[in-house]
C-alpha positions as CSV (number, residue, x, y, z in Angstrom):
1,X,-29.5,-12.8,73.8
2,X,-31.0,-13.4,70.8
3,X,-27.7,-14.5,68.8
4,X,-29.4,-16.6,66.1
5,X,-32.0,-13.9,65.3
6,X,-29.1,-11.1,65.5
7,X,-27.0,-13.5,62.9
8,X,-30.1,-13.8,60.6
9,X,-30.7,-10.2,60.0
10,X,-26.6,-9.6,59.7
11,X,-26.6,-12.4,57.2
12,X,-29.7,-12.0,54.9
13,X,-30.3,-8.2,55.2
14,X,-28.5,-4.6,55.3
15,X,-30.5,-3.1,57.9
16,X,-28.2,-0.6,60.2
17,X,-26.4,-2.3,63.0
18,X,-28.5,0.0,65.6
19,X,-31.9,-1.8,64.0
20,X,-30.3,-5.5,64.2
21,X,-29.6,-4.2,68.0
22,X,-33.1,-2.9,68.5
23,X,-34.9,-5.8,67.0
24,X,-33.4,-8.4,69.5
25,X,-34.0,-6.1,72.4
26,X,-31.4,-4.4,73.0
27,X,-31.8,0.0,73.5
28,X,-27.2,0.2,73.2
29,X,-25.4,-0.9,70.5
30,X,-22.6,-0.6,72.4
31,X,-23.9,-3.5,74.7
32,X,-25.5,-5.5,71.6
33,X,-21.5,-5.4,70.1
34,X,-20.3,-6.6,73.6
35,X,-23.0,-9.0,74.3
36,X,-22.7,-10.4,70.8
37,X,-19.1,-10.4,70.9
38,X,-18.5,-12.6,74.0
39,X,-21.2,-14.9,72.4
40,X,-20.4,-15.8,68.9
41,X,-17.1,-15.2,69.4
42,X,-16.3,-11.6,67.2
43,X,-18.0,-8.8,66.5
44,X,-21.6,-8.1,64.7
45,X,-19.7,-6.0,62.0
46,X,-17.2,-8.6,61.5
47,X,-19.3,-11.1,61.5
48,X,-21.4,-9.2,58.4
49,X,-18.2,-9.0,56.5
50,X,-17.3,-12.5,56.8
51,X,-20.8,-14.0,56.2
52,X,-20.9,-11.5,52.5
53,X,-17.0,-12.5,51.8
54,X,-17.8,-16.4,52.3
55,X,-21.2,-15.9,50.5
56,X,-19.7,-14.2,47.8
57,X,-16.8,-17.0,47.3
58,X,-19.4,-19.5,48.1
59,X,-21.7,-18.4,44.8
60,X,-18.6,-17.5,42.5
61,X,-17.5,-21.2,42.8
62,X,-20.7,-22.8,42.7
63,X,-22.7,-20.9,40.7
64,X,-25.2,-20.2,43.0
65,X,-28.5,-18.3,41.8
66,X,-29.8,-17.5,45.1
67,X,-28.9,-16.7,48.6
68,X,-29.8,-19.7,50.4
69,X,-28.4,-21.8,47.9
70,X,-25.1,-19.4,48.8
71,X,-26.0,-20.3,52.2
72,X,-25.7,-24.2,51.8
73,X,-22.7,-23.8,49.6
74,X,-21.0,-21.4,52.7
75,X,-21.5,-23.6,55.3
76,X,-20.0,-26.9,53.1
77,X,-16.9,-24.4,52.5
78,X,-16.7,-24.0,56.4
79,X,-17.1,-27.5,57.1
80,X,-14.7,-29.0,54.6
């Protein structure tokens, strides 16, 4: 599975969860969810929500003008 691809597009764009599926291969969403799921760890929906919640704490706190600085500023929030 293409996990890191599949957490790219969650992450950086609002394409339907159907198009994330088709675009790393997979013709079922169902079996992208489970796939993804048993992978990462939770679900592709879940794991949209969490990315925009931490992104949007992330750039509240540290004034963050764009989304990859977002990005940097979410990951030192997980790893602190």
């Amino acid at each position: 599975m293409q996990c890191r691809r599949a957490q790219e597009l969650l992450e950086t764009t609002d394409i339907p969860m159907v198009d994330v599926a088709e675009q790393c291969g997979y013709e079922h969403l169902e079996h992208f969810s489970k796939v993804f799921k048993k992978v990462v760890g939770h679900p592709p929906g879940e794991h949209r929500r969490n990315w925009r919640r931490m992104m949007s704490r992330a750039g509240a706190s540290h004034g963050c003008p764009d989304r990859r600085s977002g990005r940097d500023a979410a990951f030192r929030m997980l790893s602190s």
